[in-house]
C-alpha positions as CSV (number, residue, x, y, z in Angstrom):
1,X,123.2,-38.1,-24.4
2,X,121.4,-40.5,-22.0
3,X,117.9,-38.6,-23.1
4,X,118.7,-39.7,-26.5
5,X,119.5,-43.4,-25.8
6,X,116.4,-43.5,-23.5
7,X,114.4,-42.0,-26.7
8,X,116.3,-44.5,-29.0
9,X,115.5,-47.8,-26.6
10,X,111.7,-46.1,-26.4
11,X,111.0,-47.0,-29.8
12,X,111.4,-50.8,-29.2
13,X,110.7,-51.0,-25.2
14,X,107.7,-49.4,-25.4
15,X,106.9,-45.3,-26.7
16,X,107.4,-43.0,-23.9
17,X,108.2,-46.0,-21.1
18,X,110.1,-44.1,-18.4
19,X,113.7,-45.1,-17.9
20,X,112.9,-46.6,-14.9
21,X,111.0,-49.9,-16.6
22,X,114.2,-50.1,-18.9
23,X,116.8,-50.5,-16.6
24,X,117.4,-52.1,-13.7
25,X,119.4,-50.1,-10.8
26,X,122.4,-51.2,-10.0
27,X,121.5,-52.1,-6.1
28,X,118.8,-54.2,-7.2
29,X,120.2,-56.2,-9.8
30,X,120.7,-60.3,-9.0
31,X,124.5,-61.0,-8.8
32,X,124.0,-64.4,-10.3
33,X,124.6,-64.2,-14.2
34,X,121.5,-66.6,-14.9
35,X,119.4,-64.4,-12.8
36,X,120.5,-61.2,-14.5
37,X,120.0,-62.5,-17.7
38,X,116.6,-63.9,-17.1
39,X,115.9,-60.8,-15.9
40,X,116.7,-58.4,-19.0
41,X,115.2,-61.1,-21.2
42,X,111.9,-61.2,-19.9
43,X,112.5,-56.8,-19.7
44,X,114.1,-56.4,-22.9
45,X,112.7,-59.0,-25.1
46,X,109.1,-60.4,-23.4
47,X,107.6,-57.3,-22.5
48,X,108.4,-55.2,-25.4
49,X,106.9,-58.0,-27.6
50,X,103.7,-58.0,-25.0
51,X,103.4,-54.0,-26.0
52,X,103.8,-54.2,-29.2
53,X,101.3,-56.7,-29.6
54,X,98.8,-54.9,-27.3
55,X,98.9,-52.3,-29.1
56,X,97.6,-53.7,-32.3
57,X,95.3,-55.9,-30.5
58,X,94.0,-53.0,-28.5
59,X,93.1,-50.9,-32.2
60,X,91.3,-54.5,-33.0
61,X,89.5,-54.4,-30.0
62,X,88.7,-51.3,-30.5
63,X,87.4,-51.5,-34.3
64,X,85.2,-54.6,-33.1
65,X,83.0,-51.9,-31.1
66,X,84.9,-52.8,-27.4
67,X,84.9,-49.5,-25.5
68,X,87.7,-48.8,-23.3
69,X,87.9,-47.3,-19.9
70,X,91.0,-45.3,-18.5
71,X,90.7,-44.6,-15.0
72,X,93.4,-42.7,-12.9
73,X,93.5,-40.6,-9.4
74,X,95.4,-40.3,-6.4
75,X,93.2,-42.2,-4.7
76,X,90.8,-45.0,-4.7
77,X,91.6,-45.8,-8.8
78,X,91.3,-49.5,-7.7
79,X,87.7,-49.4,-6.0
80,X,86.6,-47.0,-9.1
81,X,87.9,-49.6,-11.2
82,X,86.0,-52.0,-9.3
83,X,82.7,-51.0,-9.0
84,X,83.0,-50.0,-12.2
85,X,83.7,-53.2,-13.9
86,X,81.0,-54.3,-11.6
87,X,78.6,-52.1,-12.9
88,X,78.9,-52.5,-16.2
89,X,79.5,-56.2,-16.3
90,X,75.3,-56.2,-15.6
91,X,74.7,-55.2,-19.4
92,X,78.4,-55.7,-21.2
93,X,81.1,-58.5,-21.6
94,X,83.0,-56.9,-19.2
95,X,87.3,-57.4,-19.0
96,X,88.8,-55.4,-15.7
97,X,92.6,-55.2,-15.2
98,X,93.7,-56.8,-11.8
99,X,94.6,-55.4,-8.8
100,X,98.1,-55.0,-7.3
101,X,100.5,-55.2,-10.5
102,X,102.1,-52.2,-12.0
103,X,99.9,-51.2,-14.9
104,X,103.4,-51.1,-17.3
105,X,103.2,-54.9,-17.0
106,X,99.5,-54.8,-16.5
107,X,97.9,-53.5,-18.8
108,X,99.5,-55.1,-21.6
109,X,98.0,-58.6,-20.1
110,X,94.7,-57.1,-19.6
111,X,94.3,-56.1,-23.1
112,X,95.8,-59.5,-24.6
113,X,93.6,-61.4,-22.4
114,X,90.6,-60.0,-23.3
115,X,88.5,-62.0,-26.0
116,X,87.5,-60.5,-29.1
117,X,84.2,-59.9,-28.4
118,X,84.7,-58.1,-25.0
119,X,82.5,-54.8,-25.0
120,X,83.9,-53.3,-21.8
121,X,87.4,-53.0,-20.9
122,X,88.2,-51.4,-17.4
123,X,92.2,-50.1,-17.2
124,X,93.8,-48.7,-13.7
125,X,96.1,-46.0,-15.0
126,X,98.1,-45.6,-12.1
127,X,101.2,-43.0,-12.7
128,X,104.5,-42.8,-10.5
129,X,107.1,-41.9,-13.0
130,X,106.6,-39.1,-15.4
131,X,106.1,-40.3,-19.3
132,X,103.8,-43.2,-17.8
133,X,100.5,-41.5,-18.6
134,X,102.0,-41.0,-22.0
135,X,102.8,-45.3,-22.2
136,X,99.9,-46.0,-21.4
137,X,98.0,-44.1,-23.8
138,X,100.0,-45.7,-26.7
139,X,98.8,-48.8,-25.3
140,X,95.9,-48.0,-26.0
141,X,92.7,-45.2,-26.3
142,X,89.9,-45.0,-23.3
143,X,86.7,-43.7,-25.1
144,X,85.9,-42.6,-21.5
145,X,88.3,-41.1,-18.9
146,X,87.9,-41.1,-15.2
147,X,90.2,-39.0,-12.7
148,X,88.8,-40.2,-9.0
149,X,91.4,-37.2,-7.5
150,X,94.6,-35.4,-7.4
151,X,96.7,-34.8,-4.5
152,X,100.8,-34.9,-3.5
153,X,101.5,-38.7,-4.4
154,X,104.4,-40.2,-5.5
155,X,106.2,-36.4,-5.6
156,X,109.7,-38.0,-5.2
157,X,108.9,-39.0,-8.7
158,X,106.5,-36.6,-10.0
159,X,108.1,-33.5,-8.2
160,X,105.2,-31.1,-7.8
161,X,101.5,-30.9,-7.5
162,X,101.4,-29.2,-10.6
163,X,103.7,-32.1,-12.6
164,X,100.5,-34.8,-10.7
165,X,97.8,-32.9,-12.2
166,X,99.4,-32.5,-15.5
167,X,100.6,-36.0,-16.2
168,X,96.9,-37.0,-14.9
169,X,95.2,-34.3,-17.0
170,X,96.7,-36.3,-20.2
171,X,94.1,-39.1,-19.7
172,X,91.1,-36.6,-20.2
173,X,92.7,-34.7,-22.8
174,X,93.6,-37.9,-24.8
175,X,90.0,-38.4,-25.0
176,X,87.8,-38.6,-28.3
177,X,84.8,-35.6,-28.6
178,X,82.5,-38.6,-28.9
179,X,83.7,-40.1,-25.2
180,X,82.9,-39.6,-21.7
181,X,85.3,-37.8,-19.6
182,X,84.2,-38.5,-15.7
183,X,85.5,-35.9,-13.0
184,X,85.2,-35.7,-9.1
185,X,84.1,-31.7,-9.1
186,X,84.1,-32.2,-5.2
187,X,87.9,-32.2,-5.7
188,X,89.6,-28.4,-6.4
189,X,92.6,-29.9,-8.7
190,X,90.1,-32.0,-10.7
191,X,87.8,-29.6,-11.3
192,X,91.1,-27.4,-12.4
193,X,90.7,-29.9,-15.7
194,X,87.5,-28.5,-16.2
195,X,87.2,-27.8,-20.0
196,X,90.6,-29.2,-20.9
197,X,89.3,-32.4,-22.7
198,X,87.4,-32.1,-26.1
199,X,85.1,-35.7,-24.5
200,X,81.8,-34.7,-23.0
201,X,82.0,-33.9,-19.1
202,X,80.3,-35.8,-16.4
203,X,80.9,-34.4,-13.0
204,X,79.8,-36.1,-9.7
205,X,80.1,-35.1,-6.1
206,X,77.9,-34.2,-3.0
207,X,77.5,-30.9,-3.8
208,X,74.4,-29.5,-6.5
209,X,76.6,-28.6,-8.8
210,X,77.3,-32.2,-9.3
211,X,75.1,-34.3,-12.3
212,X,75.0,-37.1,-10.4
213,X,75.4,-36.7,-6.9
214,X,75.4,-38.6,-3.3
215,X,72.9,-37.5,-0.5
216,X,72.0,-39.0,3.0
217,X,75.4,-41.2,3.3
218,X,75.1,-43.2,6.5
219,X,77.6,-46.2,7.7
220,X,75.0,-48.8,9.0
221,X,75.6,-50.9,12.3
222,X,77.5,-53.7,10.1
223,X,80.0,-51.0,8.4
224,X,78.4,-50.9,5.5
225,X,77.8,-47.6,3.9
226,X,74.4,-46.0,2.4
227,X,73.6,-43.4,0.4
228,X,71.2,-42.0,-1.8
229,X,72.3,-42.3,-6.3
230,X,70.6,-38.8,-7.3
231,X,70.8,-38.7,-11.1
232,X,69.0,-36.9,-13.6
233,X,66.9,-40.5,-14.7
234,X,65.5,-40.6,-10.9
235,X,67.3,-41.6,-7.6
236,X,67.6,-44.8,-5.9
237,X,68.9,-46.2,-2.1
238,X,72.4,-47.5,-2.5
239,X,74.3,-49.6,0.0
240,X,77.8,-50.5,-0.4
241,X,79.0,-53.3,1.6
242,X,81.9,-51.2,2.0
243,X,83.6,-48.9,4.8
244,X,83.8,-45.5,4.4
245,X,81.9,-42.0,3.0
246,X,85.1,-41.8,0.3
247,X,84.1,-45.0,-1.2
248,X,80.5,-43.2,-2.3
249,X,81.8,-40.8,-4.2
250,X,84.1,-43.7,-6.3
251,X,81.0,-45.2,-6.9
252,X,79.5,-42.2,-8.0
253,X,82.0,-42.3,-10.3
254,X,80.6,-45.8,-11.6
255,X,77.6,-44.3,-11.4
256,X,78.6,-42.0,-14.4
257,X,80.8,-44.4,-16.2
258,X,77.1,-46.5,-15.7
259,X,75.1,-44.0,-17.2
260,X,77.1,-42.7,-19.8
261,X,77.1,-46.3,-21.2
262,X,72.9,-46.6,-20.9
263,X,73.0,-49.1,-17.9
264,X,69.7,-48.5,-16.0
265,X,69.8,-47.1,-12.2
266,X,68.7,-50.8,-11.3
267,X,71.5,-52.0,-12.7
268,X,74.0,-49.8,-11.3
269,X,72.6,-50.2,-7.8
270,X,73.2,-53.9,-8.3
271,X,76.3,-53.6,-9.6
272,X,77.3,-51.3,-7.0
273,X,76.1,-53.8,-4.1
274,X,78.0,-56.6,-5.3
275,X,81.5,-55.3,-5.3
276,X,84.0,-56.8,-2.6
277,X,86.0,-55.0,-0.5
278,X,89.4,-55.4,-1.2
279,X,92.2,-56.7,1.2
280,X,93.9,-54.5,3.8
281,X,91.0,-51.1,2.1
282,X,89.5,-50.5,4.9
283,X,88.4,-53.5,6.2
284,X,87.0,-53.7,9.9
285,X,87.5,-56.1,12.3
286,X,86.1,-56.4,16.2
287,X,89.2,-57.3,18.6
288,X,88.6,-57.8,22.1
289,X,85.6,-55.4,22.3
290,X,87.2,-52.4,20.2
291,X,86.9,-51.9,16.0
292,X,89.7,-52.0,14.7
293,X,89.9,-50.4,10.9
294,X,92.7,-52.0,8.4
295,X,93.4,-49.6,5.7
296,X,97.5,-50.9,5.3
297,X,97.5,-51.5,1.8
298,X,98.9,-47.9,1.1
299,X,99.0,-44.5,2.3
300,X,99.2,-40.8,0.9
301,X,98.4,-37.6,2.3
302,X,94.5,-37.6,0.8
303,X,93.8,-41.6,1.8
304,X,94.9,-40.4,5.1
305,X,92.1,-37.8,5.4
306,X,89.1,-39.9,4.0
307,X,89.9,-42.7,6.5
308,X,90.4,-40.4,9.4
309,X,87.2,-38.8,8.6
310,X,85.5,-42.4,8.2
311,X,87.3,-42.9,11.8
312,X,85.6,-39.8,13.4
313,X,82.3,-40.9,12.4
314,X,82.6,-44.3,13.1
315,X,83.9,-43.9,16.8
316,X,81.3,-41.3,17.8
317,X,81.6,-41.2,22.3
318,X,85.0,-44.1,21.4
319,X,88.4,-43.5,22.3
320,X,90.1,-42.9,18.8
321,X,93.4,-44.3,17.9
322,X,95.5,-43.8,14.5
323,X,98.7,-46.4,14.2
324,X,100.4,-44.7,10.9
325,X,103.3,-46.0,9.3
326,X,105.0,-43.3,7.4
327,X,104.2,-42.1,3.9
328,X,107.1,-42.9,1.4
329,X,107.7,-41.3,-2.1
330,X,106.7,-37.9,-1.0
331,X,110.0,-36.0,-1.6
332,X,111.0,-32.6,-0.6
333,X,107.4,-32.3,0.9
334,X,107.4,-35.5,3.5
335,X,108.0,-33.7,6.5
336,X,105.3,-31.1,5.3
337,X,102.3,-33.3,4.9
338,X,103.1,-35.5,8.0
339,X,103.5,-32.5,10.2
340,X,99.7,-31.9,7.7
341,X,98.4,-35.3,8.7
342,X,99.1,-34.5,12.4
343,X,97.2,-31.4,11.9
344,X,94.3,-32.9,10.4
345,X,93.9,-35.6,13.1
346,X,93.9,-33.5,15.7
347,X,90.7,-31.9,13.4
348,X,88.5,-34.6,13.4
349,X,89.1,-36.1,16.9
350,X,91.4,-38.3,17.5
351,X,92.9,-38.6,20.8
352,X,96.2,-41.1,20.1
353,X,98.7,-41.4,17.6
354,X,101.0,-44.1,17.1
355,X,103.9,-43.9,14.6
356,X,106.2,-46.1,12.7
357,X,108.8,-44.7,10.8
358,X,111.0,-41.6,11.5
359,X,108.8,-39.5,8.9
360,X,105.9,-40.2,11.7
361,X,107.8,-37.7,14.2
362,X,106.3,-35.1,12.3
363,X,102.7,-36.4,12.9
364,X,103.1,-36.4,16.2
365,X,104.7,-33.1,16.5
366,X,102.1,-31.5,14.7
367,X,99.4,-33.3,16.7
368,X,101.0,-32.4,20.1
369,X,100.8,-28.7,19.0
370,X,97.1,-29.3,18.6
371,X,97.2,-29.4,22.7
372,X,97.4,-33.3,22.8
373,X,99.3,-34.2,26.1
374,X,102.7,-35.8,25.6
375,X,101.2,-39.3,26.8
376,X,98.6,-39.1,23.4
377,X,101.0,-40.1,21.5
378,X,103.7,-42.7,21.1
379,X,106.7,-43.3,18.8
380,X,108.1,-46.6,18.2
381,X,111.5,-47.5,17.8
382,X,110.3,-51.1,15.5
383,X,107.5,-53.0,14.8
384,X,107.7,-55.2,17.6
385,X,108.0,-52.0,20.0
386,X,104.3,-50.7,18.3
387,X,102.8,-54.0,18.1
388,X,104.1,-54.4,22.2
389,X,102.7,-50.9,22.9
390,X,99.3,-51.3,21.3
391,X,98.7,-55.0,22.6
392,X,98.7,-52.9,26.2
393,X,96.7,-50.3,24.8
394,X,93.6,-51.3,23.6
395,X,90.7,-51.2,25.3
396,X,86.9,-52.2,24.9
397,X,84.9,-49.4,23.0
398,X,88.4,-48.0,21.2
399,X,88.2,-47.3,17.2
400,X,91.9,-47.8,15.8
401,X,93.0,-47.2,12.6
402,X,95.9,-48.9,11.3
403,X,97.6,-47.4,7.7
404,X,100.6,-46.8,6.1
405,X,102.8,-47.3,2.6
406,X,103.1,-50.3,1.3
407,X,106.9,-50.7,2.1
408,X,105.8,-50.3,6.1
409,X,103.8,-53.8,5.8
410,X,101.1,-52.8,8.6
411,X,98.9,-55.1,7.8
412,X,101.1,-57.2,10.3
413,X,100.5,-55.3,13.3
414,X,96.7,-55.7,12.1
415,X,97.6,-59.6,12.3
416,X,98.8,-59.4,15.7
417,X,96.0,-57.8,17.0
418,X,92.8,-59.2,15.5
């Protein structure tokens, strides 16, 4: 019964909108009438009209020779989307969705916003809820598809790994035989796609088997990162004034998107070395004599690997330190890939862990089992407790790295320290 009312309210909401955008649960509704009816107007009667009207405008924009961009991944969609847009934007009227709103409510504005005569449109198609993918591609129709990775995100949701790289898979199979789909072959459930999308592939990576790949990646003395674009027009020497190996292969993936579009390798290198990092990615700071690393805008399981591998290198002869706040909307596998990121720091180095968050006790287990000593690691009880701890702590020399979900808000231990 309830499938059938969620199908009915589909057709005006929005086709395929999860349930979850067209209700509000009953612990976060306002108590004040006003409030709750402003509320399911602006649900119920704005944004539906928004969709609608993107839709059409989106087939306009589309008929008036704009080509439109999808991209999607576990991690690092809002870089990609970045450098892309950054890229391009050297050649084409280029229109980018912003960062940090939900693309249900941000991709309509994107798409109304853009003027007639835009030639690029850039679209984060980030998925949480099942059916998403499947909104979002009645919004509207990428020409070109770009999957940065796949990994366990958002699983309370989503439910499996298989169910992630099926509801991302969409975006390349949705794609015209006359488009672009680009693919991370460095990644084992992207290159899973392989063949799935009747679009012509474009697979990056560090490895040969890549068409355009990344060699000689280096993080300079002022934490930028350099690398070497090797493409089939010719190669050129790339640095990003960004943080981190992981944020090479996203702009690989511009790289492609670049090329694919006929921008010229200069063009993509200066593209590429204009982006801006963004707030709370990555972003290092020097605190009385140590580097300390804020990457607190989110956390998953695979963005905790790629900084923690960015930390090893970075803090080569350095005491490391990893502050994680725990990982949220990981269902039945959170105590799994904590105990996994606990593993993996252990891996690559890193002498101390810090955790907020009961989740974190997992971490900490796992890294103790490594043969850390009880004293390399430290759970706190609150914020204040962490924040108390590390202010102690840190010494000249150390490399910390700071991350966790967006519901942890660890950017404010970064505030307390820098």
């Amino acid at each position: 019964m309830n499938k059938e009312i969620n199908r009915i309210l589909q057709l005006y909401v929005g086709r395929h909108l999860p349930s979850q955008h067209i209700f509000v649960p009953s612990e976060e509704r306002p108590k004040a009438p006003v409030e709750l009816t402003r509320l399911y107007f602006r649900k119920w009667l704005v944004h539906p009209l928004k969709r609608r009207l993107s839709h059409v405008y989106s087939e306009a924009l589309s008929l008036g020779g704009c080509e439109i961009i999808g991209v999607t991944g576990s991690a690092g969609k809002t870089t990609a989307k970045e450098m892309i847009a950054s890229v391009l934007s050297q050649k084409f009227k280029t229109v980018k969705s912003e960062a940090n709103i939900d693309p249900v409510y941000n991709i309509p504005t994107t798409i109304l916003k853009s003027p007639l005569n835009t030639q690029k449109l850039v679209l984060e198609m980030g998925i949480e809820y099942p059916g998403e993918m499947d909104f979002y591609l009645w919004l509207t129709r990428p020409q070109i598809g770009v999957i940065t990775s796949i990994y366990f995100t958002h699983t309370q949701f989503l439910e499996s790994l298989e169910n992630v790289i099926r509801q991302k898979g969409k975006l390349v199979e949705s794609l015209p035989s006359r488009g672009f789909a680009i693919l991370n072959y460095d990644d084992p459930y992207v290159r899973s796609l392989a063949g799935k999308s009747r679009a012509r592939e474009m697979w990056y990576g560090f490895g040969k088997r890549a068409q355009v790949r990344g060699r000689q990646v280096k993080i300079t003395e002022d934490y930028n990162t350099s690398f070497i674009l090797d493409t089939q027009e010719g190669e050129v020497a790339v640095e990003l004034p960004l943080l981190g190996e992981h944020f090479v292969s996203l702009a690989l993936a511009a790289s492609c998107v670049g090329l694919a579009c006929g921008v010229g390798l200069g063009d993509i290198k200066k593209g590429l070395e204009a982006v801006k990092g963004l707030p709370h990615r990555m972003i290092p700071f020097k605190t009385r004599g140590a580097v300390l690393i804020d990457d607190t805008f989110n956390a998953n399981p695979l963005a905790c690997r790629e900084a923690l591998n960015t930390l090893s290198k970075l803090a080569k002869g350095k005491r490391k330190i990893f502050v994680l706040g725990e990982m949220k909307e990981l269902g039945k596998y959170e105590e799994s890939l904590h105990r996994e990121i606990g593993e993996y720091a252990s891996r690559v180095g890193v002498d101390y862990i810090f955790g907020l968050g009961d989740l974190t006790r997992f971490t900490i287990e796992e890294f103790k089992k490594e043969g850390r000593r009880k004293g390399n690691t430290f759970l706190a009880e609150d914020k204040a407790s962490l924040i108390h701890k590390l202010r102690g702590f840190i010494n000249k020399g150390d490399a910390i790295l700071v991350k966790g979900s967006r519901f942890m808000m660890m950017e404010e231990v970064v505030d307390s320290l820098v």
